[in-house]
N, C-alpha and C positions, 0 to 999 in steps of 0.2 A: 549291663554296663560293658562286660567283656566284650561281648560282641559288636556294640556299636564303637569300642575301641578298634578289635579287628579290621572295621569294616573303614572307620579314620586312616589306618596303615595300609589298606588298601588301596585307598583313593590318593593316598598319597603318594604311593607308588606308583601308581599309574600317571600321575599329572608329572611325576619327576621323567619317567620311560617317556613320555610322552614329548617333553622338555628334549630331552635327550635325542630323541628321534628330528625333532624339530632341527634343533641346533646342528646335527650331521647334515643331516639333507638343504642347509645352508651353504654351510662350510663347503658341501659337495661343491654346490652352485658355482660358489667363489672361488671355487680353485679350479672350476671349470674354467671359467670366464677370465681369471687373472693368472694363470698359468697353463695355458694347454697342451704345451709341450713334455710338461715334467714326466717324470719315468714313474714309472708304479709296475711291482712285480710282487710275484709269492716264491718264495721256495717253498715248493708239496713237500718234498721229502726227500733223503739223503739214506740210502743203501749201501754198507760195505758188503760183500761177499769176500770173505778171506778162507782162504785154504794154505793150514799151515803144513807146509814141505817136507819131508824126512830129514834136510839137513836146517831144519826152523826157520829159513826163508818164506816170510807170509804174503803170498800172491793176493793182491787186492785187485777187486773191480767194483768201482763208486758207481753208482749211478743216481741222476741228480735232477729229479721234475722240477722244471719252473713254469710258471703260469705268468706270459707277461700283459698286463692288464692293458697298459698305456703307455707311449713315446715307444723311441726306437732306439734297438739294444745291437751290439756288435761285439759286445766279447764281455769274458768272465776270466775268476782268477781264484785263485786259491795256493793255498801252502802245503808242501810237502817236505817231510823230514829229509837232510840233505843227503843223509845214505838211500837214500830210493834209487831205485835203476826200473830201465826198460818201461820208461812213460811211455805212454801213448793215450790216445781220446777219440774217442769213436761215438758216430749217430746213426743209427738206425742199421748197426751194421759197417755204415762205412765209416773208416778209416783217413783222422785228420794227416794232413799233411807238415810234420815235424819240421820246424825253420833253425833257425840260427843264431836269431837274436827278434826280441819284441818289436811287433811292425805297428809304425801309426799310420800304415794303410789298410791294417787290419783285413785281409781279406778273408773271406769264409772259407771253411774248411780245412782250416790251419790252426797252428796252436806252437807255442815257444815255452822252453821249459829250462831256465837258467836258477845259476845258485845265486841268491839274496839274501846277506847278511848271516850266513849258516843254516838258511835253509833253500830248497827250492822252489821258488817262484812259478806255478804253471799259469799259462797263458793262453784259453783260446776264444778262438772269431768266428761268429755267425752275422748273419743276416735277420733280425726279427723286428715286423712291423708288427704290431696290438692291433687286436685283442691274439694271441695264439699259447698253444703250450711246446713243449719242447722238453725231449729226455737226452742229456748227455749222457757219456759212459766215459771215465778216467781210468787204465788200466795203469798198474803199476808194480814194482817187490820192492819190499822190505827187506834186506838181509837179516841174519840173527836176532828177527824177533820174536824168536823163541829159544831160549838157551840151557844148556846143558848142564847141570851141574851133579855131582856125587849119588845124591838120593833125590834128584828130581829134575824135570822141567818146567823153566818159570817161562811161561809167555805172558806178556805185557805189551799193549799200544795204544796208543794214544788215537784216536780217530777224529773227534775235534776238540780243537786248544781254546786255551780263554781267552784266544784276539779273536775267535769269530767274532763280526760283527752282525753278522745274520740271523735275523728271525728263521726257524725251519719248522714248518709243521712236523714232520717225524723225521728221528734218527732211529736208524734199525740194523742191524748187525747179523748177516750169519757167520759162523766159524766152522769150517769142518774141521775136523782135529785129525791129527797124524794116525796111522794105521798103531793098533797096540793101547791108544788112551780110548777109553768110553768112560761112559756115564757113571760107571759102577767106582771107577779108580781116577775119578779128574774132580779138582773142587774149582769152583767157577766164583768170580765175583767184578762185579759192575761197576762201575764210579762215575757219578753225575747227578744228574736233579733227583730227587726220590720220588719222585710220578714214572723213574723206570724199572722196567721187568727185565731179567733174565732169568734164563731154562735154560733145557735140553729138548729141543724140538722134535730128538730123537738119539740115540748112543753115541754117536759119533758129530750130531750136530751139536750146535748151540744157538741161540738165539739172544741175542736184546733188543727191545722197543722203547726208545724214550719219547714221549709226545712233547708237541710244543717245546722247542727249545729257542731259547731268546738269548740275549746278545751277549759273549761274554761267561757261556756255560759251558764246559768242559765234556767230553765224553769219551771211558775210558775201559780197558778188562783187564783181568789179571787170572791167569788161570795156574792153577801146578797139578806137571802130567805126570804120569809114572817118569822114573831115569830111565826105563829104555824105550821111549816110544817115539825117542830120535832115534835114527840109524847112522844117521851119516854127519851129523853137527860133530864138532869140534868140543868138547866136554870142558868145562871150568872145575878146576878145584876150589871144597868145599862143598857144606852141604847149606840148603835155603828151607827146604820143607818148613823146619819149625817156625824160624825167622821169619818167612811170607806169610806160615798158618796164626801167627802170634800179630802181626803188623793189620792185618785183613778182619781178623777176630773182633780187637780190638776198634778198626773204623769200623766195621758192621755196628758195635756196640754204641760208640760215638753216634752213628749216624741213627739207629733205635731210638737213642737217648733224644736228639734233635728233632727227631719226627715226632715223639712223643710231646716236646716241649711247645714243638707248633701248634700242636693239635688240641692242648690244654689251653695255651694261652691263645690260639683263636678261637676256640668254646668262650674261653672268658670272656673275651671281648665282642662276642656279639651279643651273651650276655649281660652285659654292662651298655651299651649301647643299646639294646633291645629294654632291657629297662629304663633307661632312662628318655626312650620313643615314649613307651607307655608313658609316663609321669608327664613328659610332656603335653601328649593329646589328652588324658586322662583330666588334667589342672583345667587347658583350656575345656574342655567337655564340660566339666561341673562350675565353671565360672564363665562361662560363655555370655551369660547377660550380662556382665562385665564391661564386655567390650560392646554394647549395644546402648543406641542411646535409648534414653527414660521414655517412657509415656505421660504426654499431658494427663493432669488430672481432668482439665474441662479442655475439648477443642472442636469452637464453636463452629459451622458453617460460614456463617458471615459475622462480621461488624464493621455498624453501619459508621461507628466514630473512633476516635483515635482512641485505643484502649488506654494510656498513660501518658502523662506526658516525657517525655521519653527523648534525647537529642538524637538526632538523625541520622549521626555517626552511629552511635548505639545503636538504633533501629537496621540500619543498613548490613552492619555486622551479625546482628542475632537474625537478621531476615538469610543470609547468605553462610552464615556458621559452617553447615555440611557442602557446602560448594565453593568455588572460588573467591576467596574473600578479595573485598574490596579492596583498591591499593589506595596510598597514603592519599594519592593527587584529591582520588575522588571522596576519600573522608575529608579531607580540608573542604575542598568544595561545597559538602555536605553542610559541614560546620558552619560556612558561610552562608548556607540559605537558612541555618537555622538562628540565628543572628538578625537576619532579615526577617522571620517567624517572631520572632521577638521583639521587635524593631529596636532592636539595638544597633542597624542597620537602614540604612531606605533606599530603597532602588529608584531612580531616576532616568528616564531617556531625553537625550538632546537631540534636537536633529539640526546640523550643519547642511544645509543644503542636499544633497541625497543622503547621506550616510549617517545614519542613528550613530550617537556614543552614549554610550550606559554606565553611569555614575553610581557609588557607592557613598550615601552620606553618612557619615556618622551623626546618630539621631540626638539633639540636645537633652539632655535632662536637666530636671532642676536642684539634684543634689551633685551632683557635675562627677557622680560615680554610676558607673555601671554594675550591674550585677551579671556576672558571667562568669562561665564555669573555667577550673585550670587550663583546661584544653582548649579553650577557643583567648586565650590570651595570647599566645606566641602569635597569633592569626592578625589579631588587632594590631600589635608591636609590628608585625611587617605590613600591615596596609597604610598606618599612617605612621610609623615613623621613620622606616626603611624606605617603602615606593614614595610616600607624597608628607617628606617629614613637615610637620608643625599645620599640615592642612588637617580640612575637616572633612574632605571627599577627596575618591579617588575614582577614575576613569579603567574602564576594562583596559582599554588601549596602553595606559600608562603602565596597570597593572602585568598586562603580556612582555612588552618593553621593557621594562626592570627587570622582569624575571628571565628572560633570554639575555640579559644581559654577559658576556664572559664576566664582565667585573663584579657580577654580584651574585656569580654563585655561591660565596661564603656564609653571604645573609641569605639566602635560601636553603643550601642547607641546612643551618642551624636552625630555620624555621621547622625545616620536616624533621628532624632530629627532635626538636624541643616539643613537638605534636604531638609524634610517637611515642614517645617518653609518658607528658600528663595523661594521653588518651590511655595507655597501656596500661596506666596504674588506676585510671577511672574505671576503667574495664576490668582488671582483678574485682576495685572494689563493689562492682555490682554483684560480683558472686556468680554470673550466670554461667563461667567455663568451668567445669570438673577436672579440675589439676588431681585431686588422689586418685580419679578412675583412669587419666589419663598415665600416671604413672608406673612405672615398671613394675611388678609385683616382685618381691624380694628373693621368695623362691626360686623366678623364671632368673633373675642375676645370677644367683646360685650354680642353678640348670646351665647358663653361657658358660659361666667360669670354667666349669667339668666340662664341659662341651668342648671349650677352646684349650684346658689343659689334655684332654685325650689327644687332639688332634698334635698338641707339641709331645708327649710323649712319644705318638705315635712319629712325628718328623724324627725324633732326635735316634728312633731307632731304626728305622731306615737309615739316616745319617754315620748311623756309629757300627748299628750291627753289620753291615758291610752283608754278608750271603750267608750270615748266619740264622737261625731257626726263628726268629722272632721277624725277618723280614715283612713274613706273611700278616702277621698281626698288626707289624708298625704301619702298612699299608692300607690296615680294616679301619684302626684308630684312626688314623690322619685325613682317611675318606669320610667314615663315619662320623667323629666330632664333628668336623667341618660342615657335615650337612645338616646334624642338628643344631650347632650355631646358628645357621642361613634360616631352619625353619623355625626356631625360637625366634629370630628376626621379625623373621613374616607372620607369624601367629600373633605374638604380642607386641607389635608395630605399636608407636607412639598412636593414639586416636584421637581425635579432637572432641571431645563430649562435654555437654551441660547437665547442668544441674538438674533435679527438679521444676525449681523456681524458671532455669533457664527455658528448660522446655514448655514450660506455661506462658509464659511470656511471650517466647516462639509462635506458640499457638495463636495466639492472639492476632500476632502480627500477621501471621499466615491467612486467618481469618477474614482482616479486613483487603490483603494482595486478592482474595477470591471476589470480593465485593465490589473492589476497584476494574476487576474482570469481566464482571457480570450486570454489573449496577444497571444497562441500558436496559436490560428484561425486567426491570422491577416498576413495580407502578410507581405514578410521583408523591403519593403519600409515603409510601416506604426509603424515599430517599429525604439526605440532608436538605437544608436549605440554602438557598442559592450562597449565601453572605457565608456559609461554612467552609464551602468549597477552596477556599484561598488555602487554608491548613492542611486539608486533605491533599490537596495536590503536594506541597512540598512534601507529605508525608509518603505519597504516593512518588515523589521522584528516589527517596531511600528506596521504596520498596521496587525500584527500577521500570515502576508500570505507568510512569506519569504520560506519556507517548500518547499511550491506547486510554487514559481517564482523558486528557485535552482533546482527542477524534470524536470521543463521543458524547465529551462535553458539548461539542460543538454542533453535534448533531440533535441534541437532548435540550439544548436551550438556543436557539438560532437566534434569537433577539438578544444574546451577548454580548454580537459586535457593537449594540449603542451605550454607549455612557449612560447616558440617561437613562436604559432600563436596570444597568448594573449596579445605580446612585439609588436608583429606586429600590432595588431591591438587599439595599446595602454590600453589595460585593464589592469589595474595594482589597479586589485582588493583588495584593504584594504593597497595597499602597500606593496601585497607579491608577486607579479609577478614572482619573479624567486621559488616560492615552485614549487614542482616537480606536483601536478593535480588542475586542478581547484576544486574538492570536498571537498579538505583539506583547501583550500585556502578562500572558500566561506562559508563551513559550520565549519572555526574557531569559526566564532563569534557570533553563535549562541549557542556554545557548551559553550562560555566564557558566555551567557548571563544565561545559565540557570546554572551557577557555581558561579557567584556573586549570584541569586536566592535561591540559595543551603545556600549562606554565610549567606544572609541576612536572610532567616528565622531561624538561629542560636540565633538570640539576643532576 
């Protein structure tokens, strides 16, 4: 069981990457195609080299890999704290050409560096058409960022703030430290994402690497050196040693305690989510026949007769159940040849000079009541009391004409409203649709609720915790619920299944669709008799194969088109026995079924 569960999570994995993979290399396409000029670039990586000075002036030089993928790029920009002096920006060696003020002609090789709002603004210009890469170098000092006080030197700097907007694959730091501090007498400490590292690359160096940094993350040091290993800085009174060793101690301990808290509660939560995969695939695993439909108990090859009598709406539906169900037009339709089946209807042809019209009589009886079922009454109410009120026939003709009428589409749709209605409840009451298999199983509601309550806890902590230690989890949760809601979705989707009974039934009717298919290869003892055939066909147009029974009716009895062998043979197909061919006679009412079709997609 475990294993064929692993091997569920496998596959599922693979069809989501797979998903994934898909949908990128779309998006590609389209943003190929609907935007080709857009820009696209990487920032590789972001290097300080800083070397702090005997009088704590810390000499920087940035250097700044971009990889520009797409469009055309012409300058860059960045912030520097507004006490910096001695800018400059250099490529490959050489040396940009310092302006005056920011040019919107941008020329390459230049670069402008003004103060903005208390800080400095730098600015410079190239030339870069994609695909290519490209290393800046930003040379610049820092006065007193490193300062002097009684029992120590604090240096501190900020390298980047939280208005970056840039993605950077690495930030990385070296520091060489003033003659007099080493490794043995300097405490070092970092500030930023905790996926960073700092050292001592060596005595007198220092190193930090933080990877991936995203938009709005800060990177930062703080070091305290011996008090004399400035020479020439300006000394503050007071002492900081303990002050920084206590403030730094203390965030180390914070930031322990947060790493720790992500790392518990993103165990948790993939636990919790990992669990509740299992239970998921696990439920459907062991109820998997469930969602499958029944097996007939008998499902015969052929039958040669109509297994029940059965209205032809019904048939049409249990015949089509797992496929496209019929639409209303063509259950009315139905209805009406089954009406004429019954002759509770009669079909009649006039011929006006070239042009047949095909009459619907309503058939006399001599209790002056009909016996018909709920569903074919709304049917009756609009043939003769709506299209042709207080008559006893109606005309196809007339019948089309009312029903494209604009004025009467109110009495039409009440018609298909009051259809849908009785058939829907005729339909429950046969029993043959599996409403408890089709239902949601209680559990799997269960499984959504926590599926869809993880994904809001996890929203609400992203929302609130802002960059604090649960970021990481609020983001597993709100992935993770969400995709097991989607696959609860998909797994135990609404199904449309029968019964038992239904599926027997089915059978049945499958049975005689194969007969209706085949019948021309059977010898003529093993078929119906001629005078049958009138039933079989209307039953045969539910079962959608009436087309192919009339080709090879026709071809199976050639002496059809006389009356007189059809009188003889009692075929008194629909009741027209004396039309002049059996083609007209057979393929009336099919031609009637697809003109009520015609009517009813009018409303």
């Amino acid at each position: 069981m475990l294993i064929r569960i692993i091997r569920m999570i496998q596959r599922t994995f693979m069809t989501l990457v797979i998903l994934v993979i898909a949908a990128l290399v779309v998006y590609g396409i389209y943003d190929n195609v609907t935007d080709p000029d857009r820009q696209i670039y990487q920032f590789d990586r972001l290097h300080y080299d800083v070397t702090i000075e005997s009088d704590g002036t810390a000499s920087v030089l940035e250097t700044r890999d971009y990889t520009f993928e797409r469009g055309r790029f012409t300058f860059g920009w960045f912030e520097l704290a507004e006490e910096a002096t001695d800018i400059q920006v250099l490529e490959s060696g050489r040396l940009y050409e310092r302006l005056d003020a920011f040019s919107s002609i941008r020329t390459p090789d230049t670069f402008a560096a003004l103060p903005v709002d208390g800080s400095y603004r730098v600015e410079w210009y190239y030339s870069v058409q994609s695909p290519e890469k490209r290393t800046f170098e930003i040379a610049y000092r820092i006065p007193a960022a490193a300062i002097a006080y009684e029992d120590s030197v604090v240096y501190f700097q900020k390298y980047l703030s939280e208005t970056n907007e840039a993605r950077i694959g690495e930030v990385s730091v070296t520091v060489h430290l003033p003659a007099g501090s080493t490794e043995e007498n300097t405490l070092i400490w970092g500030h930023g994402p905790v996926t960073g590292q700092i050292e001592f690359a060596d005595k007198q160096t220092v190193r930090m690497i933080v990877p991936d940094i995203r938009a709005n993350q800060m990177v930062e040091a703080r070091f305290l050196l011996p008090a004399d290993s400035l020479t020439q800085a300006t000394a503050q009174t007071g002492k900081q040693y303990d002050e920084v060793l206590a403030e730094e101690t203390a965030a180390a301990q914070r930031a322990d305690r947060d790493h720790l808290i992500t790392q518990i509660s993103f165990i948790l939560g993939i636990l919790i989510l990992l669990a509740l995969l299992i239970i998921l695939l696990a439920y459907y695993r062991m109820h998997r026949d469930r969602f499958k439909p029944l097996q007939p108990i008998e499902a015969p090859l052929y039958l040669r007769d109509v297994p029940a009598p059965t209205a032809l709406p019904v048939i049409a539906r249990l015949h089509r159940f797992y496929h496209k169900q019929p639409a209303t037009s063509e259950l009315i339709s139905l209805t009406i040849l089954d009406l004429i089946r019954r002759r509770v209807l009669r079909v009649q042809e006039q011929v006006n000079g070239d042009k047949p019209t095909t009459w619907l009589h309503l058939a006399p009886v001599e209790t002056g009541e009909y016996t018909v079922a709920e569903h074919e009454i709304p049917i009756l109410d609009y043939l003769f009391r709506d299209v042709a009120p207080g008559q006893s026939a109606v005309s196809l003709d007339q019948f089309k004409r009312y029903s494209r009428s604009a004025r009467n589409q109110d009495e039409l749709s009440a018609l298909i409203h009051r259809f849908e209605k009785t058939f829907n409840d005729q339909w429950k009451d046969l029993n043959y649709e599996d409403t408890d298999r089709a239902a949601t199983p209680k559990i799997i509601l269960i499984h959504r609720g926590i599926s869809f309550a993880l994904s809001l806890i996890g929203f609400l902590m992203l929302l609130l915790g802002q960059k604090g230690p649960l970021m990481l989890t609020g983001l597993l949760l709100l992935t993770g619920g969400f995709i097991l809601f989607l696959l609860s979705v998909f797994l135990y989707r609404k199904r449309q299944l029968l019964t038992q009974k239904g599926e027997n039934e089915r059978a049945r009717w499958l049975a005689l669709e194969r007969f209706f298919n085949d019948f021309s290869a059977f010898d003529e003892k093993d078929l119906p008799e001629v005078g049958l055939w009138a039933d079989l066909l209307l039953v045969a147009t539910a079962l959608t194969a009436a087309d192919r029974v009339l080709k090879q009716l026709k071809m199976r009895y050639p002496d059809a088109e006389s009356p007189i062998w059809r009188y003889q043979q009692g075929a008194y197909l629909y009741g027209t026995y004396y039309q002049r061919n059996v083609g007209r006679s057979t393929s009336g009412l099919p031609s009637l079924q697809s003109t009520i079709n015609q009517a009813m997609h009018q409303a």
